[in-house]
TORKEKE-523494 format. One record per residue (C-alpha): residue number from 1; x, y, z. Coordinates in steps of 0.05 Angstrom, whole numbers. Each point is the difference from the previous one (the first is absolute). Example, Ala and Ser with C-alpha at 12.3 -4.5 7.8 and 13.67 -1.06 7.14 Angstrom:
2
+-----+--------+--------+--------+
!   i !     c1 !     c2 !     c3 !
+-----+--------+--------+--------+
!   1 !    246 !    -90 !    156 !
!   2 !     27 !     69 !    -13 !
+-----+--------+--------+--------+
This chain:
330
+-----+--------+--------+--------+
!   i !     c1 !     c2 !     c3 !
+-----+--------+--------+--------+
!   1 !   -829 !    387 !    523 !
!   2 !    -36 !     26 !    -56 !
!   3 !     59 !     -5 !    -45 !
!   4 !      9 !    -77 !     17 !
!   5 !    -73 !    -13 !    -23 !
!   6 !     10 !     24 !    -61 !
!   7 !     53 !    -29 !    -16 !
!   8 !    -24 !    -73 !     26 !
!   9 !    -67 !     13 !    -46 !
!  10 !     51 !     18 !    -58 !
!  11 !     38 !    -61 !     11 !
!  12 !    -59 !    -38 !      2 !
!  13 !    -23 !     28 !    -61 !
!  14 !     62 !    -12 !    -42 !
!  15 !      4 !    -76 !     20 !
!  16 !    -83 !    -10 !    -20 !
!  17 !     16 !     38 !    -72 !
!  18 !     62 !    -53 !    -10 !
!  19 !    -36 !    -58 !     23 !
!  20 !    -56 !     17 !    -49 !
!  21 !     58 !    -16 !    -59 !
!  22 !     16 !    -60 !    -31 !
!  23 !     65 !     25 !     16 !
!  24 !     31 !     69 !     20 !
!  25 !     83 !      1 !     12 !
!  26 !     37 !     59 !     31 !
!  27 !     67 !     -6 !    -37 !
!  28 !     67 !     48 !    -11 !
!  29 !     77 !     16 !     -3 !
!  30 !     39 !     29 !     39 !
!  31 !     60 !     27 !    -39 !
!  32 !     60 !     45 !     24 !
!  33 !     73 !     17 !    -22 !
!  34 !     57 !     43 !      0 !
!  35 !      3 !     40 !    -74 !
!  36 !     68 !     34 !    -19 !
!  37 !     -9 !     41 !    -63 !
!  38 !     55 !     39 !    -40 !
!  39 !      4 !     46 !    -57 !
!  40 !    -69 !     43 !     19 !
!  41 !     -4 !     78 !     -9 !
!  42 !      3 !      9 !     76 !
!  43 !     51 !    -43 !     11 !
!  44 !      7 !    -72 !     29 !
!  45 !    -44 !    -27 !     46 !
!  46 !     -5 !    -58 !     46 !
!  47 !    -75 !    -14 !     34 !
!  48 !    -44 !    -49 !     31 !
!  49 !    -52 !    -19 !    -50 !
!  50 !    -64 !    -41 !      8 !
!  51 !    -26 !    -44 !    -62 !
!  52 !     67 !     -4 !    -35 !
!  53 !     -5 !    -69 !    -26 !
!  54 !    -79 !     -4 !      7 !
!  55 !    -40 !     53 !     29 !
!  56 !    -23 !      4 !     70 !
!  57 !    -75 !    -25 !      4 !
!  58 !    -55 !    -22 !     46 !
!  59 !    -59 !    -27 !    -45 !
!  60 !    -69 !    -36 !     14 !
!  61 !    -25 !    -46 !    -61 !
!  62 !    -60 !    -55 !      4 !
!  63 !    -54 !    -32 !    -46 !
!  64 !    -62 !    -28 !      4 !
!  65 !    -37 !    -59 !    -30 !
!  66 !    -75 !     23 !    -35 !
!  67 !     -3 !    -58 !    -32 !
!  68 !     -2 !    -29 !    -68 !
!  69 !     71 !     19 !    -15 !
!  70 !    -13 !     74 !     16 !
!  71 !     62 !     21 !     56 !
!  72 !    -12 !     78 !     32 !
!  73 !     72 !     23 !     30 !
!  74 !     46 !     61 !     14 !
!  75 !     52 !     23 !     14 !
!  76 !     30 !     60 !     42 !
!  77 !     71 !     18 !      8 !
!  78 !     28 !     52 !     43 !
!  79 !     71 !     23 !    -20 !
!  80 !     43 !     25 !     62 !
!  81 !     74 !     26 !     15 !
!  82 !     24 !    -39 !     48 !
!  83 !     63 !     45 !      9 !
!  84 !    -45 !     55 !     31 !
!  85 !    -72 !    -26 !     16 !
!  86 !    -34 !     40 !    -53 !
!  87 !    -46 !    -20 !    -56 !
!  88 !     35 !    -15 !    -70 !
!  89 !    -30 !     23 !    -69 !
!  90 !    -16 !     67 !     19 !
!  91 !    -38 !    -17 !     67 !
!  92 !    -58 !    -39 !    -34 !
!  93 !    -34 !    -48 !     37 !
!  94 !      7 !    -56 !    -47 !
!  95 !     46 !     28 !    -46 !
!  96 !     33 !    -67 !    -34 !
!  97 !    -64 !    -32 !    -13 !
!  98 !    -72 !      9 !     16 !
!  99 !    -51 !    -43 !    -41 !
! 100 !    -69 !    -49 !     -5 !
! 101 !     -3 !    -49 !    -50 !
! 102 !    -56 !    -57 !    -24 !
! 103 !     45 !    -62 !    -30 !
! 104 !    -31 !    -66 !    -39 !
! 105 !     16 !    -47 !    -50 !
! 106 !     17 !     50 !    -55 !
! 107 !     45 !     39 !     48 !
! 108 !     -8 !     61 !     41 !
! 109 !    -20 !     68 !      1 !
! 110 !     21 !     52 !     47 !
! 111 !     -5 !     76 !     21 !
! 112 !     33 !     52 !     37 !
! 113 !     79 !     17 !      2 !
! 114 !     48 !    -53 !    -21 !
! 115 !     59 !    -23 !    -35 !
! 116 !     14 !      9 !    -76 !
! 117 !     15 !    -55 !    -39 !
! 118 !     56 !     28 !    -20 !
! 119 !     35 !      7 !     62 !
! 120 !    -28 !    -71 !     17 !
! 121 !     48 !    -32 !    -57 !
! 122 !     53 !     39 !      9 !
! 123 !     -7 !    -23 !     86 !
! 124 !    -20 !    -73 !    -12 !
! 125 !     37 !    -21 !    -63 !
! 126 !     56 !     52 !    -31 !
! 127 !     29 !     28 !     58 !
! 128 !     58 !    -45 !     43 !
! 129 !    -11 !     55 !     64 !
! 130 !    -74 !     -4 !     -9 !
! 131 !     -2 !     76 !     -2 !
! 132 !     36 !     12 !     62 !
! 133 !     64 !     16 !     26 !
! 134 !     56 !     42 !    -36 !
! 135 !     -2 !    -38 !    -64 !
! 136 !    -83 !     14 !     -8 !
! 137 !    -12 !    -11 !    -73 !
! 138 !    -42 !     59 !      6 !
! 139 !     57 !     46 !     16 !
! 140 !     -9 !      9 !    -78 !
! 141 !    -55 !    -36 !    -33 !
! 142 !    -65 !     29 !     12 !
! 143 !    -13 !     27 !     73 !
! 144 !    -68 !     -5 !     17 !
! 145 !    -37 !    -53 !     34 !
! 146 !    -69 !      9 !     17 !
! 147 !    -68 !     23 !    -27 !
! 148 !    -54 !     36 !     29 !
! 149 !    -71 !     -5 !    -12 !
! 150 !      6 !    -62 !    -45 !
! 151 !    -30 !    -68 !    -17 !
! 152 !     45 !    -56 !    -21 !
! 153 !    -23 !    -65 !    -32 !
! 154 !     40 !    -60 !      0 !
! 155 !     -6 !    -64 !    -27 !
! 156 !     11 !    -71 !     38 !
! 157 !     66 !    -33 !    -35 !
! 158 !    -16 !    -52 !    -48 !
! 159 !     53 !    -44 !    -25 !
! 160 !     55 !     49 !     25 !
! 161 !    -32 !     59 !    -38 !
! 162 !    -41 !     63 !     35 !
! 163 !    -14 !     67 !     -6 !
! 164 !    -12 !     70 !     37 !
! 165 !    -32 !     65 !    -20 !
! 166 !    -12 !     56 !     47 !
! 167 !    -35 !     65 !    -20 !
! 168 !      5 !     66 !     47 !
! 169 !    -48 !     56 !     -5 !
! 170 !     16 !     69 !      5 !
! 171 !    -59 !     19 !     33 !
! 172 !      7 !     59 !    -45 !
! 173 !    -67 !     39 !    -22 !
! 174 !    -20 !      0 !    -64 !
! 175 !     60 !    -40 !    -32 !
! 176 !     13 !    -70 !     20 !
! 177 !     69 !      4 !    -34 !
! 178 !     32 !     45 !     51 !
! 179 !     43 !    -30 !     49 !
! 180 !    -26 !    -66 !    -30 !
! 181 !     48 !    -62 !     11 !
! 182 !     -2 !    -64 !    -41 !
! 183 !     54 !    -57 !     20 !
! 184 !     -3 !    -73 !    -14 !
! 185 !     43 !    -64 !    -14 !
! 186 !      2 !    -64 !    -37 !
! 187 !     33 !    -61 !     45 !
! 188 !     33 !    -72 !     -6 !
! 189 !     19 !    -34 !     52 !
! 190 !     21 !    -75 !      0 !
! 191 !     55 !    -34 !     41 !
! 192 !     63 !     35 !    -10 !
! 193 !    -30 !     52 !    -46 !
! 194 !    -30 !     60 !      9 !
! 195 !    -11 !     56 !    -54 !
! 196 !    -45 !     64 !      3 !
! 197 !    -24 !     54 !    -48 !
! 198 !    -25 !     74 !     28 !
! 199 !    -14 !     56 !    -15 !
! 200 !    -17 !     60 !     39 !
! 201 !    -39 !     73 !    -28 !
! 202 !    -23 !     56 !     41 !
! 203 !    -25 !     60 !    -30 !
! 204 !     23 !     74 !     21 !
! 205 !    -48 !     46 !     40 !
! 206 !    -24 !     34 !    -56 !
! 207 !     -7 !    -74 !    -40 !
! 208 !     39 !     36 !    -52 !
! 209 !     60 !    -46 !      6 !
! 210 !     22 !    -61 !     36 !
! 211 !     61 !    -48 !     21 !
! 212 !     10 !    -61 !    -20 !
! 213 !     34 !    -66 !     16 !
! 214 !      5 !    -75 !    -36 !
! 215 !     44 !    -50 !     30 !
! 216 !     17 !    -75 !    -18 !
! 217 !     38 !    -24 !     49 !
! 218 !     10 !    -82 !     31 !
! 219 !     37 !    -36 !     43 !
! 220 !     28 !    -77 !     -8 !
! 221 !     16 !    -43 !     69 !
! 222 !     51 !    -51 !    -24 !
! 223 !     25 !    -36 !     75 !
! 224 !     27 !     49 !     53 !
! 225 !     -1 !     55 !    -55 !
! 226 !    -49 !     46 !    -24 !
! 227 !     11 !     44 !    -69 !
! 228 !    -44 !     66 !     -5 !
! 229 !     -4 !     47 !    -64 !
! 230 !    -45 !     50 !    -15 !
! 231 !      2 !     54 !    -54 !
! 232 !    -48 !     69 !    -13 !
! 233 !    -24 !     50 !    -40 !
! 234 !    -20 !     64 !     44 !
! 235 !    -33 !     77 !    -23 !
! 236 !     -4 !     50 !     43 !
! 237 !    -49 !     57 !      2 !
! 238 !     33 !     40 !    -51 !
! 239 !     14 !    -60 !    -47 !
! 240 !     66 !     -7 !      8 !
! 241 !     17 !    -74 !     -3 !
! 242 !     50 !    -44 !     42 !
! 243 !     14 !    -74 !     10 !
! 244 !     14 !    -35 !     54 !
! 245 !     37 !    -73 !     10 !
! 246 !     23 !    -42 !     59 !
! 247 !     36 !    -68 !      3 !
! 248 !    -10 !    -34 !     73 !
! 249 !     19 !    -67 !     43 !
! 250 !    -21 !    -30 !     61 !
! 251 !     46 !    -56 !     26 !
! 252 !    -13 !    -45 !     51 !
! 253 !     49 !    -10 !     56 !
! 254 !    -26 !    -56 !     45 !
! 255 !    -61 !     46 !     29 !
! 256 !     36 !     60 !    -14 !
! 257 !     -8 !     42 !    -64 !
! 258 !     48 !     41 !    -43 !
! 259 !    -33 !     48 !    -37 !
! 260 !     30 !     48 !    -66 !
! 261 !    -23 !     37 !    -54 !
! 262 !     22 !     51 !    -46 !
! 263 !    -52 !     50 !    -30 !
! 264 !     22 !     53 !    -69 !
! 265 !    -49 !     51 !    -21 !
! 266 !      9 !     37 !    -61 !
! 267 !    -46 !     66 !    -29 !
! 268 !    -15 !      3 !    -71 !
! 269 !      5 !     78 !    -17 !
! 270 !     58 !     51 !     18 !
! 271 !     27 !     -2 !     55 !
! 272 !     -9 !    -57 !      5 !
! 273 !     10 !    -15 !     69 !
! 274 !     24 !    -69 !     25 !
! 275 !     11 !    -32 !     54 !
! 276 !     21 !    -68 !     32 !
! 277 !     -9 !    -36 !     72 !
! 278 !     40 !    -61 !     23 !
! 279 !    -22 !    -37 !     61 !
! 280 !      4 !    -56 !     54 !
! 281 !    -28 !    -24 !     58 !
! 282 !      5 !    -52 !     43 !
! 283 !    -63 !    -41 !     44 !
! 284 !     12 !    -40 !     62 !
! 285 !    -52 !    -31 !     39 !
! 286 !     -3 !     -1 !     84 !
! 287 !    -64 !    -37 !    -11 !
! 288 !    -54 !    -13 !    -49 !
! 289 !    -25 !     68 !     20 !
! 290 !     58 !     41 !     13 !
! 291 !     67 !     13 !    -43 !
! 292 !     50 !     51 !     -1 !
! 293 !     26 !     39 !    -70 !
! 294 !     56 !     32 !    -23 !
! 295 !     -7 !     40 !    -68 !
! 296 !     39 !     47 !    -36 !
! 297 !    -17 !     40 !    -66 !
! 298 !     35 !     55 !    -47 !
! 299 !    -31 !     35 !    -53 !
! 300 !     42 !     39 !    -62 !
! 301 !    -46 !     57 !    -27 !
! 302 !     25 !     34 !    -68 !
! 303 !    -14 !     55 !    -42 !
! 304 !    -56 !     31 !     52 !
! 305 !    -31 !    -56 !     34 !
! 306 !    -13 !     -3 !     73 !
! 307 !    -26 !    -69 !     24 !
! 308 !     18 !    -15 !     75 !
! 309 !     17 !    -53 !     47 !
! 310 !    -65 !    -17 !     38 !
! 311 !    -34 !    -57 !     36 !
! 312 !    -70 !    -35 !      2 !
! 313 !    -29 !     58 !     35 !
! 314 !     46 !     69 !     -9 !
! 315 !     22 !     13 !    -72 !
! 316 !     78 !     28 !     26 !
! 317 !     40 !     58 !    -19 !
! 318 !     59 !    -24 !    -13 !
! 319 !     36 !    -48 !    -55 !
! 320 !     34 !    -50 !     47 !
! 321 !    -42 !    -30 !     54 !
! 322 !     16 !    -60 !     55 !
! 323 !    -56 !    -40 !     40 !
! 324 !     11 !    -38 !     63 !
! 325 !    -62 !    -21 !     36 !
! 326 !    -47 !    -55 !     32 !
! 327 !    -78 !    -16 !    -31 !
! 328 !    -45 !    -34 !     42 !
! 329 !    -66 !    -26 !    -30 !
! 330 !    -64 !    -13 !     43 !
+-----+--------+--------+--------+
C-alpha cells in the first residue's frame, strides 16, 4: 500500500513540475535493425543492433517564458539499446544530451553536455545518411560527437547567416588548457543553399598538444535532388596530417529517399595510409513517423589504415556492412 502512495505522490509531482512550463515535451526514437558486417579481425558477424540509422532515445525538453524576450529551457536525453533494454553511452543517465540554456534576441547561451558543431554540420548539412547507418560519414571523418562540461553560444540566423562557438573546460587544476576543447562554425542557409565552416581543437591531457579539424563543406537542393560536398584538413596528436573528402546525394523518390555518397581520405606523411568508403541507402516511409531502411557500405583501407563499417551508434569492425531496419519517432 505504501508503495502505491508513493508512487501516486510521485506522479502527482511530475505532472505539477510540467504544468508549471510554458511547455515541457517527452519525445524519442525508437530504432532497431539487423547489421551484417564482413571483413573484421574476428570474423563476420550478423547482430541485432539498436540506433543504426538514429540512436535509440527517450528525451524530455521544455522552455519557459520570463519575459522580455528572455526564454529559460532544457533539455535531457537518455540514450538506450533497444536490442537489450540497457542504457546506451556507457550507462549515463542522459548520455546524448543533458543541458539549460537562457535564449533572446541575440541568440542563446547554453551549458552542460551537448553536441559539437562539428558533428552538427556534418548531421544536418554534409552528410546524405545523417550520420547513421552503414554509410555514416563518420566512419572516417572525425568521430566524436559530444562535449562535456561546455558552454555554447549561438547566434539567431540573420539573413541566412549564423554562427556557433562552444568552449569545454577541462576542469583541470592549475592549467585551463588541459583537456580544453574549442569548436565552432560559420553558417549560410538560404533556400536551396546551405554552406558551413568548422572547426574543431581539443587539447591533450597534458595541454602539450592537440587535434585539430577545419571543414567547408555545403549542400545544394535543386528539385528531387540534393548535392553534398565537403572537404578537410585533419592533425592528429602527433602532428601527422590527413585530409578527408566526401561527395554525397539525396534523391527523392515520391516520399521515399535514395541516399549515396562516396568518402576518400588521404595522410600526408609516410605511410601514408588511405582509404575510401562507398555507400547507399535507401528510406521508405510506413508513415510520417515510421520508415523502414536498407543500407549497405564498403570501405578500402591501404597502406595501414583501419577505418570500419559502423552505424549511428556502434563504430563496426568490419569493412563491409548491410542495414535492414524500422525507426519509429515519438
Amino acid at each position: 500500500m505504501q508503495k502505491h502512495v508513493m508512487g501516486a505522490l510521485a506522479l502527482g509531482l511530475v505532472s505539477a513540475v510540467a504544468q508549471a512550463q510554458s511547455s515541457v515535451t517527452v519525445y524519442g526514437i525508437a530504432d532497431a535493425g539487423l547489421v551484417l558486417e564482413r571483413g573484421g579481425p574476428a570474423g563476420n558477424t550478423q547482430n541485432v543492433s539498436s540506433g543504426v540509422g538514429s540512436g535509440s532515445r527517450l528525451g524530455f525538453k521544455g522552455k519557459e517564458d520570463l519575459g522580455g524576450g528572455l526564454v529559460a529551457g532544457f533539455q535531457l536525453e537518455n540514450g538506450y539499446n533497444i536490442d537489450t533494454g540497457t542504457a546506451g553511452q556507457g550507462g549515463l543517465l542522459f548520455g546524448r544530451q543533458a543541458y539549460v540554456s537562457l535564449s533572446a534576441s541575440a541568440g542563446s547561451i547554453s551549458a552542460g553536455r551537448q553536441y559539437m558543431p562539428y558533428f552538427k554540420a556534418l548531421r544536418d548539412v554534409i552528410d546524405p545518411f545523417g550520420t547513421g547507418f552503414a554509410g555514416n560519414v563518420q566512419n572516417i571523418f572525425f568521430p566524436s560527437t559530444r562535449v562535456d562540461n561546455s558552454v555554447e553560444y549561438m547566434t539567431k540566423k540573420y539573413n541566412g547567416f549564423s554562427a556557433d562557438l562552444l568552449y569545454g573546460f577541462g576542469e583541470t587544476a592549475g592549467d585551463a588548457s588541459k583537456n580544453r576543447t574549442i569548436s565552432g562554425a560559420a553558417s549560410y542557409d538560404n533556400g536551396p543553399l546551405s554552406v558551413v565552416l568548422t572547426h574543431h581543437q581539443r587539447e591533450n591531457a597534458l595541454g602539450t598538444a592537440h587535434t585539430r579539424y577545419t571543414m567547408l563543406g555545403g549542400r545544394y537542393r535543386y528539385g528531387d535532388v540534393t548535392g553534398h560536398a565537403a572537404y578537410s584538413r585533419n592533425k592528429d596528436l602527433l602532428g601527422i596530417g590527413s585530409r578527408d573528402a566526401l561527395l554525397g546525394v539525396t534523391v527523392s523518390v515520391g516520399a521515399d529517399k535514395l541516399l549515396a555518397s562516396y568518402i576518400d581520405h588521404r595522410d600526408d606523411s609516410s605511410p601514408r595510409q588511405r582509404a575510401r568508403q562507398a555507400a547507399i541507402g535507401y528510406l521508405h516511409p510506413l508513415s510520417v513517423r515510421t520508415d523502414l531502411y536498407a543500407a549497405y557500405g564498403h570501405i578500402v583501407n591501404r597502406n595501414g589504415a583501419n577505418f570500419h563499417v559502423g552505424t549511428a551508434t556502434d563504430s563496426g569492425t568490419g569493412t563491409t556492412g548491410f542495414n535492414l531496419g524500422v525507426r519509429h519517432v515519438f
